[in-house]
Residue frames relative to the residue before (quaternion, step in Angstrom):
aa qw qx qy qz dx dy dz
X 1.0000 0.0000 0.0000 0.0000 0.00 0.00 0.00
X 0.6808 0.4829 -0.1820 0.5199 3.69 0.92 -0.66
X 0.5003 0.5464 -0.3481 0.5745 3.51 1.47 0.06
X 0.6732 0.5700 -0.1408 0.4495 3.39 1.29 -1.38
X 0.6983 0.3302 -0.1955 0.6042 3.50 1.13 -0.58
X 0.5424 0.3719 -0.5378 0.5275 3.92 0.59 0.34
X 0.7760 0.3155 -0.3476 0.4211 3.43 0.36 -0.62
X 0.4945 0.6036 -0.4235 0.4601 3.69 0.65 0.79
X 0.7208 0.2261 -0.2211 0.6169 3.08 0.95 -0.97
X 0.4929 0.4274 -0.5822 0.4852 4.10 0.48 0.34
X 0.6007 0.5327 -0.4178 0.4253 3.56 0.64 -0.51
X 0.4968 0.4670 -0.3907 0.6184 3.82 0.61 -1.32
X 0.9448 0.0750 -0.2565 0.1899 3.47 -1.51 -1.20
X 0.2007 0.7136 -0.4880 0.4608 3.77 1.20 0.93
X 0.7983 0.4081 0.0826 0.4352 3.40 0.78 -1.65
X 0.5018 0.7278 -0.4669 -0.0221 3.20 0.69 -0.56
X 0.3698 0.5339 -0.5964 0.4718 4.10 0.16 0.72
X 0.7062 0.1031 -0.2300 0.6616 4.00 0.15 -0.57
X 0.4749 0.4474 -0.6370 0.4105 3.61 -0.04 0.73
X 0.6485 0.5139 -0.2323 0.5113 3.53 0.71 -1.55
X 0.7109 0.3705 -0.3598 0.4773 3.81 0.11 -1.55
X 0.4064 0.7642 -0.3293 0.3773 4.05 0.88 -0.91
X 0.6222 0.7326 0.0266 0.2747 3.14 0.67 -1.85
X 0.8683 0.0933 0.1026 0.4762 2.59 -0.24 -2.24
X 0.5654 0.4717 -0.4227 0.5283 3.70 1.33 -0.04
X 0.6949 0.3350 -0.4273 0.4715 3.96 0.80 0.47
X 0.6395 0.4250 -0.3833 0.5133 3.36 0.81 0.29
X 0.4942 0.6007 -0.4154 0.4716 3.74 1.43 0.54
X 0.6334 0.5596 -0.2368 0.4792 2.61 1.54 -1.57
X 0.7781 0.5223 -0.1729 0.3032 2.87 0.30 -0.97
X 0.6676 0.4216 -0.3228 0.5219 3.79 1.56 -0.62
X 0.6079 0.6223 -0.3086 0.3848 3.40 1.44 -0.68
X 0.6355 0.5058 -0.3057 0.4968 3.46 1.39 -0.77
X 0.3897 0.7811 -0.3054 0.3806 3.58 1.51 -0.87
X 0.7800 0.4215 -0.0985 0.4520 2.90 0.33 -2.80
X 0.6612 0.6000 -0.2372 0.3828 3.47 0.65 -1.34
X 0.8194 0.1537 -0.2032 0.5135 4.01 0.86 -0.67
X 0.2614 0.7338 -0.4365 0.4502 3.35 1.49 1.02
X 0.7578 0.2305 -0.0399 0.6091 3.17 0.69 -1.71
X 0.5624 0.3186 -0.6311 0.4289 3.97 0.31 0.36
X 0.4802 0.7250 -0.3486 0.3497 3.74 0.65 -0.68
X 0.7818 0.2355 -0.1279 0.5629 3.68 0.82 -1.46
X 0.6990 0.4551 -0.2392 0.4970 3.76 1.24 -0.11
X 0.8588 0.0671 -0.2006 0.4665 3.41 0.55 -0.47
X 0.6831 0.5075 -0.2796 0.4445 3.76 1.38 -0.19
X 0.6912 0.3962 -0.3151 0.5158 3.42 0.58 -1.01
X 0.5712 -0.6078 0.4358 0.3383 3.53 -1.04 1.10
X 0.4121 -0.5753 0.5525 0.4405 3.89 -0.90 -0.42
X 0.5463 -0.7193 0.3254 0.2799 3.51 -0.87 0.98
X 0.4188 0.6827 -0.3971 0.4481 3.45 1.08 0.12
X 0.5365 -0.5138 0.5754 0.3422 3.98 -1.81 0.70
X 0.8592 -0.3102 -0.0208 0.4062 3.23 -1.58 1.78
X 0.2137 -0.7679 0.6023 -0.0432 3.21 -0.11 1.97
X 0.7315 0.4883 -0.3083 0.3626 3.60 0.69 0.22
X 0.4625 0.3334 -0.4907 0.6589 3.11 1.75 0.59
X 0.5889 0.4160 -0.5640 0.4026 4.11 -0.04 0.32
X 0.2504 -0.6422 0.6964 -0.1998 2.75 -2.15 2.26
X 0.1383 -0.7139 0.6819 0.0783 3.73 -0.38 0.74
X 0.2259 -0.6879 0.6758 -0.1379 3.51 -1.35 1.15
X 0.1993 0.7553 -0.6119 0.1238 3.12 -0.47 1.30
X 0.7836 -0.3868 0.4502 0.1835 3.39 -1.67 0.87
X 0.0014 -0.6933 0.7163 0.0790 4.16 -0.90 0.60
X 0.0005 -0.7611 0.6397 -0.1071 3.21 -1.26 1.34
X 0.7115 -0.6340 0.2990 -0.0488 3.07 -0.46 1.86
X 0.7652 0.3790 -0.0002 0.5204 2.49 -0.45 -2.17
X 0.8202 0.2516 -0.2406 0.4539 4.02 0.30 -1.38
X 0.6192 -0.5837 0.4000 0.3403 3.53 0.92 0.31
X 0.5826 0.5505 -0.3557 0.4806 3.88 1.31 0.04
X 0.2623 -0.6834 0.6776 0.0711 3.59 -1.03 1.61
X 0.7662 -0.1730 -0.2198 0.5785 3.76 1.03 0.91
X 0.2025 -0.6976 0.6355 -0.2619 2.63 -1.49 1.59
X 0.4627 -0.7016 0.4042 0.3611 3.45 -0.87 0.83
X 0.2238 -0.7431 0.5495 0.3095 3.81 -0.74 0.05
X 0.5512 -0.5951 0.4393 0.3861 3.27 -1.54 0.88
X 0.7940 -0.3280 0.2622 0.4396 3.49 -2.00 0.32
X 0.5200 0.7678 -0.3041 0.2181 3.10 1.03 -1.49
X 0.8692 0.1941 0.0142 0.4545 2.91 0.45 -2.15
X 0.3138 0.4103 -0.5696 0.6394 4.11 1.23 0.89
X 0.7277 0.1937 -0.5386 0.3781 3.82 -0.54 -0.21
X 0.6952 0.4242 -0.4514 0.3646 3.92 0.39 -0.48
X 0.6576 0.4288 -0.4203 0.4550 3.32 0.84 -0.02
X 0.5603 0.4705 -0.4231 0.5345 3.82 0.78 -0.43
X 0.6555 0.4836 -0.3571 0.4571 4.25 0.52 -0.46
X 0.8122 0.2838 -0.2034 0.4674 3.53 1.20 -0.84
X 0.7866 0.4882 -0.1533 0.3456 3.50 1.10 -0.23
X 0.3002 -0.8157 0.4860 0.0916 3.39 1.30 2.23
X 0.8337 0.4833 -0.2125 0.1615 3.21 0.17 -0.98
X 0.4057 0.3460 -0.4983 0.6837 3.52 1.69 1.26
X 0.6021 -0.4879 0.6294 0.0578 2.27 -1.94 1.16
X 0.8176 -0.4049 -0.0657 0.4040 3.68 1.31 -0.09
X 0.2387 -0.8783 0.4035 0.0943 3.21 0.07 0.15
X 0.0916 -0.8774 0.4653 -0.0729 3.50 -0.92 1.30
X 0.2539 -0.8330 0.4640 0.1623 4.29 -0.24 0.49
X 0.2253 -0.7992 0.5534 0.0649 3.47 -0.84 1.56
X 0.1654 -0.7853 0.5919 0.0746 3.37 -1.18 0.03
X 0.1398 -0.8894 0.3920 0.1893 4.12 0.08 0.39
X 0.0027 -0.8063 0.5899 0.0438 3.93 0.51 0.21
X 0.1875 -0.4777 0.8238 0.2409 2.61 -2.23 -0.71
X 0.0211 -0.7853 0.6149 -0.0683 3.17 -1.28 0.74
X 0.3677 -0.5876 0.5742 0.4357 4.27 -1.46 -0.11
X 0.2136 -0.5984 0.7412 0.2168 3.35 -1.00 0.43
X 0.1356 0.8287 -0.5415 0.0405 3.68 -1.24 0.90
X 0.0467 -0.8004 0.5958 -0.0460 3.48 -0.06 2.05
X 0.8632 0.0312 -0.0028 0.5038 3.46 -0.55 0.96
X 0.5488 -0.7072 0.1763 0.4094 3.55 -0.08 -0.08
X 0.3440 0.5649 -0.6160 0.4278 3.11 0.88 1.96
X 0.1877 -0.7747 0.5854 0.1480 3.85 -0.86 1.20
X 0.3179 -0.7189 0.6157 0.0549 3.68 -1.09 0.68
X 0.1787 -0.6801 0.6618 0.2600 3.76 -0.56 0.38
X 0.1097 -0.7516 0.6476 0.0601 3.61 -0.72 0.75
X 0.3673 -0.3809 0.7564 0.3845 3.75 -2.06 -0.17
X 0.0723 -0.7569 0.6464 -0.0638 3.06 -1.53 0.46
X 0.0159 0.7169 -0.6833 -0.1373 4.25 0.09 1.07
X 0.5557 -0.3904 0.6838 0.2669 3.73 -1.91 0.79
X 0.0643 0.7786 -0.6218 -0.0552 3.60 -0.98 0.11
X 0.2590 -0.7230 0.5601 0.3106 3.84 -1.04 0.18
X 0.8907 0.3235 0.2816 0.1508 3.70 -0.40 -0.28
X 0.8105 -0.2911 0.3901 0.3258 2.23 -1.17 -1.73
X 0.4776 0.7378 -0.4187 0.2285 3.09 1.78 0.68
X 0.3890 0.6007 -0.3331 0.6139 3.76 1.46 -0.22
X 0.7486 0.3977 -0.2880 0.4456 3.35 -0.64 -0.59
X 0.6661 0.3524 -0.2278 0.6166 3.84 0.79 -1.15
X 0.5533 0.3669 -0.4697 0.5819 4.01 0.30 -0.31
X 0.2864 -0.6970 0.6153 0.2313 3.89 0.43 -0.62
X 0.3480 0.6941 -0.4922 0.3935 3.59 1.07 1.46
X 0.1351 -0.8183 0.5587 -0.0051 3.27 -0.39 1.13
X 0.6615 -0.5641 0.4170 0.2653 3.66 -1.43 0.69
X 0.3832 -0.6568 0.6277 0.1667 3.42 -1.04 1.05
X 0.7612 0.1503 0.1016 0.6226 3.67 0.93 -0.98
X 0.6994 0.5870 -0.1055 0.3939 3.46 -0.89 0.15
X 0.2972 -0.5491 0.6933 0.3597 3.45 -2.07 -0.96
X 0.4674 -0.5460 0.5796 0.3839 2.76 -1.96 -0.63
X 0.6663 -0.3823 0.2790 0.5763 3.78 -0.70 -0.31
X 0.4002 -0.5996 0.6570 0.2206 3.18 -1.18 0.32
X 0.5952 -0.5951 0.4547 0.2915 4.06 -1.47 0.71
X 0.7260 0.3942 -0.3781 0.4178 3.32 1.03 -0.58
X 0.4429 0.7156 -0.4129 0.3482 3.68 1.30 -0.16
X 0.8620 0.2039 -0.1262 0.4466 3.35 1.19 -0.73
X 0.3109 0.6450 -0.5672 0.4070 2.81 0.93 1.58
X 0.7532 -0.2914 0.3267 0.4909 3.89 -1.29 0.31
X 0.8384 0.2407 0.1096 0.4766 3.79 -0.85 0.17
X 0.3751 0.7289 -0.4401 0.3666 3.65 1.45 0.30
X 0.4277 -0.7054 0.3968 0.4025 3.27 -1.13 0.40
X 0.6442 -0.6115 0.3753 0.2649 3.62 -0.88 0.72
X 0.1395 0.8084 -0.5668 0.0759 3.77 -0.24 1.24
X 0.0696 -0.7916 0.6007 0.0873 3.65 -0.83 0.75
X 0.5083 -0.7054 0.4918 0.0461 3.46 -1.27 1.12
X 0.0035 0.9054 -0.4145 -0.0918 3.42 -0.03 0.35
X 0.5437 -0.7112 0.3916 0.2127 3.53 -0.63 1.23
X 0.4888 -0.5846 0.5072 0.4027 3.56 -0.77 1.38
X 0.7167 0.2738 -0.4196 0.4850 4.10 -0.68 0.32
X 0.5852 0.4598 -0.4448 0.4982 3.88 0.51 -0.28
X 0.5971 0.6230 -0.2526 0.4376 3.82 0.91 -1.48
X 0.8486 0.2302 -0.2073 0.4288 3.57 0.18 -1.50
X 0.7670 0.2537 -0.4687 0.3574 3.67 0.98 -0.94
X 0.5480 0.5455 -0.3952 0.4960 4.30 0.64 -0.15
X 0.8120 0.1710 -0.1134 0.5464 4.12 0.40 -0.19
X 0.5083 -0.6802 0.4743 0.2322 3.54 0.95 0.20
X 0.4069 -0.6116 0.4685 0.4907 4.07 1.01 0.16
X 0.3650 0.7223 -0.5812 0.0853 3.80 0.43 0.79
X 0.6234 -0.5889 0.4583 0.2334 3.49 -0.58 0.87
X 0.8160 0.3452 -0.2251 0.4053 3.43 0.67 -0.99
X 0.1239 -0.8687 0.2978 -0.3759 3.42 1.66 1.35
X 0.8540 0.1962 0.0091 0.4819 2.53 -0.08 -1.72
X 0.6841 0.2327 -0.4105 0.5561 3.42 -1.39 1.17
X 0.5577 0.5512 -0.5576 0.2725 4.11 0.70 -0.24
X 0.3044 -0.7311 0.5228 0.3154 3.86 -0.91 -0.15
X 0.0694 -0.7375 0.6718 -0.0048 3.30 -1.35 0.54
X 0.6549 -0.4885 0.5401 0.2019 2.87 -2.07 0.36
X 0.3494 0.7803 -0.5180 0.0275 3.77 -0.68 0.48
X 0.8007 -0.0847 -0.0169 0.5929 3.02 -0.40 1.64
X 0.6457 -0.6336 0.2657 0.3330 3.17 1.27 1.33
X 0.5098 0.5794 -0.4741 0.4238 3.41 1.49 0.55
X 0.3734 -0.5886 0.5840 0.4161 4.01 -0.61 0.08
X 0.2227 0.6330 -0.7303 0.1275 3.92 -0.89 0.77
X 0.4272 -0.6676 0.6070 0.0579 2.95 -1.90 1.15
X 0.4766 -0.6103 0.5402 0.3296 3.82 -1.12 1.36
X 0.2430 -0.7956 0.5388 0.1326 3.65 -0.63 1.68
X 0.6863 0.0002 0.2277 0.6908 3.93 1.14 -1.75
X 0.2661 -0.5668 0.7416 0.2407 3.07 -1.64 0.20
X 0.3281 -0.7162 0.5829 0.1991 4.00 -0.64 1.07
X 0.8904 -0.3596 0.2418 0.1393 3.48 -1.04 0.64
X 0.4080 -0.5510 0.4871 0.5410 4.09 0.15 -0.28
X 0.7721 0.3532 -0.3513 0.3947 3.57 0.22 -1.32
X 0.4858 0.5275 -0.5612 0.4132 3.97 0.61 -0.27
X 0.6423 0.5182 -0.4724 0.3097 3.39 -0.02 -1.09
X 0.5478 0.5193 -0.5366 0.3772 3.88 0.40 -0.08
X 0.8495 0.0785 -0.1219 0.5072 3.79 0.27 -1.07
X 0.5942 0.2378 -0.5535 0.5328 3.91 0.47 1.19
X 0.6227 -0.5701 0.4493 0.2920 2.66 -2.05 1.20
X 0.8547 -0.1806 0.3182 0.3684 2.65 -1.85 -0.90
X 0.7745 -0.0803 -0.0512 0.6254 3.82 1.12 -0.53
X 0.0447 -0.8662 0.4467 0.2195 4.05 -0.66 -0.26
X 0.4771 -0.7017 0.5150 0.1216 3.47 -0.85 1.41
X 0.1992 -0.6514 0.6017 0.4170 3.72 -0.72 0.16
X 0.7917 -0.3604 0.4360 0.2306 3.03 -2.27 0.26
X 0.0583 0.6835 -0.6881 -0.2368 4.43 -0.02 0.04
């Protein structure tokens, strides 16, 4: 066997262009296969971190007119479908933005998801710190409460605890630090989350 490997590697440094070309096409191979069962792995194997991810259904809107076979739907038409449609177990209304976070007079450009509710509670994400929204918050004319995502929380506030209840500026609205959500939330909430008016 050791006869077998001298003459391999006299072979390699004889060659060295198809040693080299050799090489670098297995170490393509080889990150591409990497990259490639990375992302099926987080996308189609690993469960979603959320309670019984196999009863969650996204529902999206067809708009026409803007050319989009999904599209968010207005408030409007999630409450006529939550009034007419017994058959979830529950049902909750996102919104993606961008927004400035602004604590003191350092601004942050943040993601930001609109939320109603009940969208935490139905994902069956629960506070690390904190509450969740309250029912009257998401009525008309509620008071404004933003949530902040366990990576927004620890690297912008340092995982201080005393967080919660501070006010801030978002998007020039006044909203109040409600919970810090868990480690595992932090995969599918952004960077901060607005309820839903």
């Amino acid at each position: 066997m050791l006869q077998d490997i001298r003459f391999g590697l006299r072979m390699l440094t004889r060659n060295p262009g198809v040693t080299a070309l050799a090489s670098v096409a297995l170490a393509l191979g080889i990150g591409g296969s990497t990259v490639i069962f990375s992302v099926v792995n987080a996308v189609l194997l690993r469960p979603l971190p959320v309670s019984d991810p196999d009863r969650l259904v996204s529902i999206w809107a067809n708009s026409p007119s803007r050319n989009l076979a999904y599209a968010f739907a207005a408030y409007s038409t999630y409450s006529e479908w939550k009034a007419n449609c017994p058959s979830f177990e529950s049902m909750s209304a996102y919104e993606p933005a961008s927004a400035t976070l602004l604590v003191g007079n350092d601004p942050e450009r943040v993601d930001v998801l609109r939320v109603n509710a009940t969208f935490f509670p139905m994902l069956g994400i629960h506070p690390a710190a904190g509450r969740d929204f309250l029912a009257e918050e998401d009525q008309p004319g509620g008071r404004r409460v933003a949530i902040l995502s366990y990576g927004l929380w620890e690297r912008r506030f340092g995982r201080d605890p005393n967080v919660i209840g501070v006010s801030a500026m978002l998007i020039a609205i006044a909203a109040l630090a409600a919970y810090i959500p868990a480690r595992r939330a932090a995969r599918i909430s952004p960077a901060a989350a607005l309820r839903c008016e």
